[in-house]
VODRENVEX-133528 format. One line per 8 residues: number of its first residue (from 1); their letters; for each residue x, y, z of C-alpha. Coordinates in nm, 4 decimals. Each point is the difference from the previous one (the first is absolute). Last residue first. Layout:
// residues N
NUM> A> X Y Z ~ ...
END
This chain:
// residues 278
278> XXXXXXXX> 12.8778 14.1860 7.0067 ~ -0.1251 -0.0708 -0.3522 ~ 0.0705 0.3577 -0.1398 ~ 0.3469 -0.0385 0.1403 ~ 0.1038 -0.2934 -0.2256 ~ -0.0501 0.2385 -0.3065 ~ -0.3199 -0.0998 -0.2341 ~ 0.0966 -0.3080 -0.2045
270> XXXXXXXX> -0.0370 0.0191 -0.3915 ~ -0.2978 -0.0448 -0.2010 ~ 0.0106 0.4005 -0.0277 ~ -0.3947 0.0995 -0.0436 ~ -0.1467 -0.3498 0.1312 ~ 0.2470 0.0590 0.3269 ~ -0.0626 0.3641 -0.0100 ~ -0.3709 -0.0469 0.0048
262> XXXXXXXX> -0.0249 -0.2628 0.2576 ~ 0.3058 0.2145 0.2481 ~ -0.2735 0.2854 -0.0447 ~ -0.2888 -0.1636 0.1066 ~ 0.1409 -0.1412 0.2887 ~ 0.1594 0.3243 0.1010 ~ -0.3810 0.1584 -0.0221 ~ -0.1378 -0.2817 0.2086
254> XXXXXXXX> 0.2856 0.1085 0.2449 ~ -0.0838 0.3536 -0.0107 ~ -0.3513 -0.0825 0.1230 ~ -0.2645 0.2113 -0.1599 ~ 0.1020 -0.0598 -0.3423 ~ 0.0844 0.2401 -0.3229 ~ 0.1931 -0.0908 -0.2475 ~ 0.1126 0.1246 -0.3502
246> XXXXXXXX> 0.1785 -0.1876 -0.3114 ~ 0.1562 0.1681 -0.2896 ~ 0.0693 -0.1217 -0.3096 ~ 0.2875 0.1144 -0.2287 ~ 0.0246 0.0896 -0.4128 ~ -0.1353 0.3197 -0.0008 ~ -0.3821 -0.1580 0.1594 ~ -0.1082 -0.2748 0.2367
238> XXXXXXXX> -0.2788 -0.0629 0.3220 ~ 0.0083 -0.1568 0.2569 ~ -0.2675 0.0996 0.3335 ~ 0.1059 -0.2155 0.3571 ~ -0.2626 -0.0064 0.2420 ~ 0.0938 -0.1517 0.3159 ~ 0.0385 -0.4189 0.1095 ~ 0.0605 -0.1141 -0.3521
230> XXXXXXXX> -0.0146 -0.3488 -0.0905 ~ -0.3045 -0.0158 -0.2698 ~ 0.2476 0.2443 -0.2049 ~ 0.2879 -0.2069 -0.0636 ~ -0.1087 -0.0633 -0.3364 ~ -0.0123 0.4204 -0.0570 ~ 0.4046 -0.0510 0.0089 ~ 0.0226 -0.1920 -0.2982
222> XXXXXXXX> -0.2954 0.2163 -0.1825 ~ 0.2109 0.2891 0.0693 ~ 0.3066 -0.1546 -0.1111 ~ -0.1453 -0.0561 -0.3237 ~ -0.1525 0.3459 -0.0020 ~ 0.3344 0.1748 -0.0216 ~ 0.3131 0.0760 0.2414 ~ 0.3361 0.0757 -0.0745
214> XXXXXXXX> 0.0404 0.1847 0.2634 ~ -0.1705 -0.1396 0.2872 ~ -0.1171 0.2621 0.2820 ~ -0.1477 -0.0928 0.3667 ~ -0.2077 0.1994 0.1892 ~ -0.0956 -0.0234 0.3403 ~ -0.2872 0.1164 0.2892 ~ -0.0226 -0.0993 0.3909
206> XXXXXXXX> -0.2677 0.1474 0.2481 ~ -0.3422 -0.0393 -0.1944 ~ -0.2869 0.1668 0.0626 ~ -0.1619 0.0160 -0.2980 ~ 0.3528 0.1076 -0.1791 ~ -0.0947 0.3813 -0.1279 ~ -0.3659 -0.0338 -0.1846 ~ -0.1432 -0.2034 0.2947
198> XXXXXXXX> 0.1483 0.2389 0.2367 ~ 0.1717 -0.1267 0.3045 ~ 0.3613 0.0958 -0.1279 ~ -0.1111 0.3315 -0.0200 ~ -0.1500 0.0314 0.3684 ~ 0.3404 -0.2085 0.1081 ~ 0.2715 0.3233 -0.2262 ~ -0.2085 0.2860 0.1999
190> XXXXXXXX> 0.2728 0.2185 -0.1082 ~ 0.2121 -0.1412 -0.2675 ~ -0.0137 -0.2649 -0.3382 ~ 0.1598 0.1503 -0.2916 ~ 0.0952 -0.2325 -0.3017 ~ 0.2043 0.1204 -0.3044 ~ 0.0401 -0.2722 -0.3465 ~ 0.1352 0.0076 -0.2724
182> XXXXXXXX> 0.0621 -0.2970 -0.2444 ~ 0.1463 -0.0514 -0.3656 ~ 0.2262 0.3359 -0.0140 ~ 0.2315 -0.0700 -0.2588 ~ 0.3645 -0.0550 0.0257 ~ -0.0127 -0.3356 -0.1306 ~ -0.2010 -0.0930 0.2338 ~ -0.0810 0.2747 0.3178
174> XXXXXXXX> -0.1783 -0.0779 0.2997 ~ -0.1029 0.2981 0.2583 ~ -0.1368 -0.0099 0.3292 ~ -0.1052 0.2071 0.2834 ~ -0.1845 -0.0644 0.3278 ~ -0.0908 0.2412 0.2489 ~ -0.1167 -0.1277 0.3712 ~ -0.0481 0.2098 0.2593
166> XXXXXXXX> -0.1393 -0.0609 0.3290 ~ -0.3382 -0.0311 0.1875 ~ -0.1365 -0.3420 0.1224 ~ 0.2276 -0.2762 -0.0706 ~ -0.1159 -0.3695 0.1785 ~ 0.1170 -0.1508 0.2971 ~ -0.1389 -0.3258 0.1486 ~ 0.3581 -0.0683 0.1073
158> XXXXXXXX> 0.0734 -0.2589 -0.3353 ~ -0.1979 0.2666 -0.2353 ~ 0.3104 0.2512 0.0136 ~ -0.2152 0.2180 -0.1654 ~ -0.0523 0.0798 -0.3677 ~ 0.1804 -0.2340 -0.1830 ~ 0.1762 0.0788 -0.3459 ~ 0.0978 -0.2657 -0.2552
150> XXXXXXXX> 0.2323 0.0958 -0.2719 ~ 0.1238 -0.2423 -0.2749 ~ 0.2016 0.0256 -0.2823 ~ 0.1204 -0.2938 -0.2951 ~ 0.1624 0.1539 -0.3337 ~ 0.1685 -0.1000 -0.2567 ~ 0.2265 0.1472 -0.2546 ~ 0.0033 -0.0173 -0.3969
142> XXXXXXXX> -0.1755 0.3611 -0.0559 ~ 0.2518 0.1758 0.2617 ~ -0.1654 0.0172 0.3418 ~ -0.0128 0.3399 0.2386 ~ -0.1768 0.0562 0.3643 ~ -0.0313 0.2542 0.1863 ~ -0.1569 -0.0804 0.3159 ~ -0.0847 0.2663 0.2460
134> XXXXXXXX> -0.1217 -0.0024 0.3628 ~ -0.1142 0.2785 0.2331 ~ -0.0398 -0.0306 0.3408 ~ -0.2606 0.0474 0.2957 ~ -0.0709 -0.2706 0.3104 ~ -0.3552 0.1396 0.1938 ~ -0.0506 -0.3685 0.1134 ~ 0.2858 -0.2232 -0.1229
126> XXXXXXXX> 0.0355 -0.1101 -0.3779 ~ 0.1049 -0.3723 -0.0258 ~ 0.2491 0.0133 -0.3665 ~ -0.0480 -0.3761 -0.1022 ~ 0.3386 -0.2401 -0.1347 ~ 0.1894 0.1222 -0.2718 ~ -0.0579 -0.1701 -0.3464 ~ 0.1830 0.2351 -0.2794
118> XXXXXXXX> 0.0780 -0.2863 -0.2463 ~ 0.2383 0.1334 -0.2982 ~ 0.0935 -0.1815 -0.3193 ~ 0.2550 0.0937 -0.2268 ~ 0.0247 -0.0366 -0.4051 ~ 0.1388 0.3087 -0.0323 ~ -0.0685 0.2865 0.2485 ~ -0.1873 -0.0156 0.3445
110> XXXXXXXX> -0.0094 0.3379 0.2052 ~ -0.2198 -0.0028 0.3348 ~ 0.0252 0.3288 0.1941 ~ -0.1607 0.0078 0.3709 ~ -0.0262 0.3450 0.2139 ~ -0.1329 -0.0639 0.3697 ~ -0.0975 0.3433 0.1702 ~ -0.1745 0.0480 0.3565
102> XXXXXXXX> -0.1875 0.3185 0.0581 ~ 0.0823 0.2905 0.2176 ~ -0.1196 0.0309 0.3740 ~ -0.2521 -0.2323 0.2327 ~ 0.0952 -0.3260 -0.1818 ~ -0.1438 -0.3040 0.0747 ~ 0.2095 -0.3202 -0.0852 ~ 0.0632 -0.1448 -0.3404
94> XXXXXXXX> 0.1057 -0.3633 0.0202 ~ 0.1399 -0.2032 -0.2580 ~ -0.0823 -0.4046 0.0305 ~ 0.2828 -0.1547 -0.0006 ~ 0.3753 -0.1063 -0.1567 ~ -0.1099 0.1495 -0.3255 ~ -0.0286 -0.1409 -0.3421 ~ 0.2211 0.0859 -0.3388
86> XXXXXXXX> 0.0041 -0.2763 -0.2747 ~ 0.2628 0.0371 -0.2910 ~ 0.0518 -0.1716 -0.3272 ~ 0.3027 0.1165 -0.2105 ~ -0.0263 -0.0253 -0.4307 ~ 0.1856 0.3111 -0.0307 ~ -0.1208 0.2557 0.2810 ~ -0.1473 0.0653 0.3417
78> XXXXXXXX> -0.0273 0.3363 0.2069 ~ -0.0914 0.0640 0.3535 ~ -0.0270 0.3759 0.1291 ~ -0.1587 -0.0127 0.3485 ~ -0.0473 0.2967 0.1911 ~ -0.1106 0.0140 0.3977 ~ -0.1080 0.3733 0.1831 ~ -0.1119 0.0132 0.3622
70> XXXXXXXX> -0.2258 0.3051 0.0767 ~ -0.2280 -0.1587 0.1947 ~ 0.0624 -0.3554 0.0597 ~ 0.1438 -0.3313 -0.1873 ~ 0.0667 -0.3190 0.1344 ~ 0.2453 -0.2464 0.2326 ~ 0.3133 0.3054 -0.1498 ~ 0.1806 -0.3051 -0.0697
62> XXXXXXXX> -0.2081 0.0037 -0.3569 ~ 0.0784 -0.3525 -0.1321 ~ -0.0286 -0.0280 -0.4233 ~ 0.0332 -0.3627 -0.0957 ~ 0.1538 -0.0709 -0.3386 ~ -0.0057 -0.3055 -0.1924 ~ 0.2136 -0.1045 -0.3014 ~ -0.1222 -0.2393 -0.3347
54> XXXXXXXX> 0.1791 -0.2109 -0.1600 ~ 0.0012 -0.3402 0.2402 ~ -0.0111 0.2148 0.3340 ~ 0.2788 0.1125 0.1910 ~ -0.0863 0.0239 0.3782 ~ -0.1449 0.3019 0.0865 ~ 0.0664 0.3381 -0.0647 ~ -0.0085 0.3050 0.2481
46> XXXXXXXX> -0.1125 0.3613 -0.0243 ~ -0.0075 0.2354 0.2294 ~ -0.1699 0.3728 0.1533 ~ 0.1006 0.1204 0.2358 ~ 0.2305 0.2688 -0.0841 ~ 0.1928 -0.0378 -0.3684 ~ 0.0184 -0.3165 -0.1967 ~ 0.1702 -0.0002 -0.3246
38> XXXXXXXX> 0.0606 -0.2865 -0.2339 ~ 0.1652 -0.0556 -0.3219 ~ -0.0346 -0.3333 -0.2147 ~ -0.2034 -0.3123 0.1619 ~ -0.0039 -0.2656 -0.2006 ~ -0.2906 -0.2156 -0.2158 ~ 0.1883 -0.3100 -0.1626 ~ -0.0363 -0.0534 -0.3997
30> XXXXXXXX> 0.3578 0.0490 -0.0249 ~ 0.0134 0.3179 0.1924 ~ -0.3553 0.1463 0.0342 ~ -0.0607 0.3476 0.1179 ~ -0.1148 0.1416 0.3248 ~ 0.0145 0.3747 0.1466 ~ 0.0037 0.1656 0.3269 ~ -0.1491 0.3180 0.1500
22> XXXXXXXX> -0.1126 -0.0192 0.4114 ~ -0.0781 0.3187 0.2049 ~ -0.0943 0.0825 0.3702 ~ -0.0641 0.2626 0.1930 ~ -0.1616 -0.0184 0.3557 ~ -0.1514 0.3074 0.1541 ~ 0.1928 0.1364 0.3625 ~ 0.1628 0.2906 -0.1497
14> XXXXXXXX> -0.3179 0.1648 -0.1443 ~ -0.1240 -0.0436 0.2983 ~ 0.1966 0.1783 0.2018 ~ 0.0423 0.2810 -0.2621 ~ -0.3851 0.0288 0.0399 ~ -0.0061 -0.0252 0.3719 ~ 0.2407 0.3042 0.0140 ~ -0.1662 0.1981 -0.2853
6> XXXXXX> -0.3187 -0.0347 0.2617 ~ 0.2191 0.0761 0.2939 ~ 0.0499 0.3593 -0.1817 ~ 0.2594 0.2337 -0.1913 ~ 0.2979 -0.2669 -0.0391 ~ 0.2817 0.1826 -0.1672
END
């Protein structure tokens, strides 16, 4: 029984939070990338595109038009055989301000065989005092592939807005092989604009990425380092455990997106998703 109008509100609440879930696999039939078992659960969706040549697209659409306090999204994709698969998003994801209990968004990668994966959703825009937790858990056999990219904005810079206080706690973990090869946990909160403006932090810059390539070495370092002379932000590459890594930093989001869409393009030599180019 109900004891106070502040167990009220929270019940209330609780109710009102958007859940939402997608798991599906891909494997290749006769050379041709196809979609095996889905489920969808809550807002969260997935759709696929027109057939491709080999390969299979998936766009993830969250109905819920963005994710708030206390919301809670997983996404279990897995890819096998020889099958290539490209995820994206239908927009930008939006995290709103939240007054009460952090937002959660849960992602597992799995690519087995010969597969290749491409995680390329578009930006996550991070409103003023916006909190949630993310996760990626992410696991390759030794003869997969792998193409990820993240990029977080700080603001919603299009309305002069930028993020001032909030939460923002990052955590990732790439396995190969089944061993560990990359780990990673990154905490921005409180005062999350002062840190941003610190020389040491991001110089004052209101859009940051990273993008991993696995298998990656030096040759595709020195491929990617050509493109250099054409970068609008500061973008650091570096290799190690068989992938390369890329990081950006910018103080226009879209500078940063035009950085990223070089070094994917040089990294993949395949098309970026018809969204990104919207």
């Amino acid at each position: 029984m109900l004891t106070s109008t502040t167990e009220q509100s929270a019940v209330t609440f609780a109710a009102n939070r958007a859940r939402g879930a997608v798991c599906f696999d891909v494997n290749a039939i006769d050379g041709v990338t196809r979609r095996r078992q889905l489920h969808e659960a809550g807002s969260l969706r997935v759709r696929f595109p027109s057939p491709e040549d080999r390969g299979l697209s998936a766009v993830l659409v969250n109905t819920a038009g963005g994710i708030a306090g206390g919301d809670r999204f997983d996404i279990d994709i897995a890819s096998a055989g020889a099958a290539r698969l490209t995820v994206t998003t239908a927009a930008a994801e939006k995290i709103y301000r939240a007054d009460g209990p952090v937002a959660a968004l849960n992602v597992k990668l799995k690519a087995g065989g010969g597969s290749h994966l491409s995680w390329l959703p578009q930006e996550t825009i991070l409103f003023d005092r916006a909190r949630i937790h993310r996760g990626f858990d992410i696991a390759l056999s030794e003869n997969a592939s792998l193409l990820l990219c993240e990029i977080v904005v700080f603001g919603r810079l299009a309305m002069g807005e930028r993020m001032r206080q909030g939460e923002f706690v990052d955590r990732w973990r790439l396995r190969r092989g089944g061993r560990l090869i990359f780990a990673e946990n990154i905490r921005l909160d409180g005062n999350i604009g002062a840190k941003l403006a610190s020389s040491a932090v991001a110089k004052d810059g209101v859009a940051i990425g990273t993008a991993l390539i696995v298998p990656g070495d030096e040759a595709l370092l020195m491929r990617i380092r050509e493109l250099a002379p054409s970068f609008g932000g500061e973008v650091g590459l570096t290799a190690w455990n068989g992938f390369a890594m890329a990081r950006f930093c910018a103080q226009d989001a879209a500078a940063l997106r035009a950085d990223m869409m070089a070094v994917l393009g040089r990294a993949s030599g395949s098309a970026l998703p018809r969204l990104w180019l919207n």
